[in-house]
N, C-alpha and C positions, 0 to 999 in steps of 0.2 A: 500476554507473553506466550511466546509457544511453550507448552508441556513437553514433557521427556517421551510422552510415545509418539510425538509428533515428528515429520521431519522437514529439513528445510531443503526445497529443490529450487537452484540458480536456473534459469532458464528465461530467455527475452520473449517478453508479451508484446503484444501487436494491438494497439490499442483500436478500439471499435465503437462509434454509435457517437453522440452526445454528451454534454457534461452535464451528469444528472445532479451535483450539488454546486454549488458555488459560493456558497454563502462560509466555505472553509477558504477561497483564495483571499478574501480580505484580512482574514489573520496572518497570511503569506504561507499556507499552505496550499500543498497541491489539492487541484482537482477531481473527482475519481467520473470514471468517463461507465457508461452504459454498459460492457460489455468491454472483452478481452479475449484477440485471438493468441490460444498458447497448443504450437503444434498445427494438431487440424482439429482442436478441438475449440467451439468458443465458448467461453465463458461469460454468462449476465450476471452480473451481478443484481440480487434481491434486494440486500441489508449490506448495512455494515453492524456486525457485531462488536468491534471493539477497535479503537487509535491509539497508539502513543506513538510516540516519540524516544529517539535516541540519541542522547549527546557527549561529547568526550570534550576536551582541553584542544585551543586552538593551536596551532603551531608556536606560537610567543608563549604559548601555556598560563595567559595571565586572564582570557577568556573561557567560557562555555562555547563548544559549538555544534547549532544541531546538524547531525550526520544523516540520519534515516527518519524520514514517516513512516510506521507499520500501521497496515489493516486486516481486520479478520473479516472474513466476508462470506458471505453465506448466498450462493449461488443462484438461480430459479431453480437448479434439477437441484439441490439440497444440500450440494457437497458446501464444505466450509474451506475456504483457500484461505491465504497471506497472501497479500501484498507490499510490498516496501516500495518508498520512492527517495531515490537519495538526493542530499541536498550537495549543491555543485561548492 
């Protein structure tokens, strides 16, 4: 989960390189890809340090539905980002 001295920046990533896991799209989650251009800067991703998942009530309110994948991801130069991917 993000911590309170963390913060959340909305900004479109530009996806780069190959799908370095895949063994998460047969659970029907997304795939996280090599590398993310955000800006002019790109980001590789190292690791992932941490997933979950976010889900609220469907519109009939009578399901669960999942809304977001988050990732915590720990860079090659060090830094640790988020990722989200929302589910349509």
């Amino acid at each position: 989960m993000i911590e309170p001295n963390e913060r959340f920046i909305s900004k479109a990533l530009t996806p780069m390189g190959d799908v370095t896991e895949t063994s998460s799209m047969t659970r029907g989650e997304p795939a996280l890809l090599e590398a993310f251009q955000w800006g002019k800067q790109t980001l590789e991703i190292a690791k992932v340090l941490e997933a979950w998942k976010e889900s609220g009530p469907c519109k009939s309110g009578k399901e669960m539905y999942l809304r977001k994948h988050w990732y915590r991801l720990e860079t090659t130069c060090g830094k640790t980002d988020f990722l989200t991917a929302f589910s349509s």
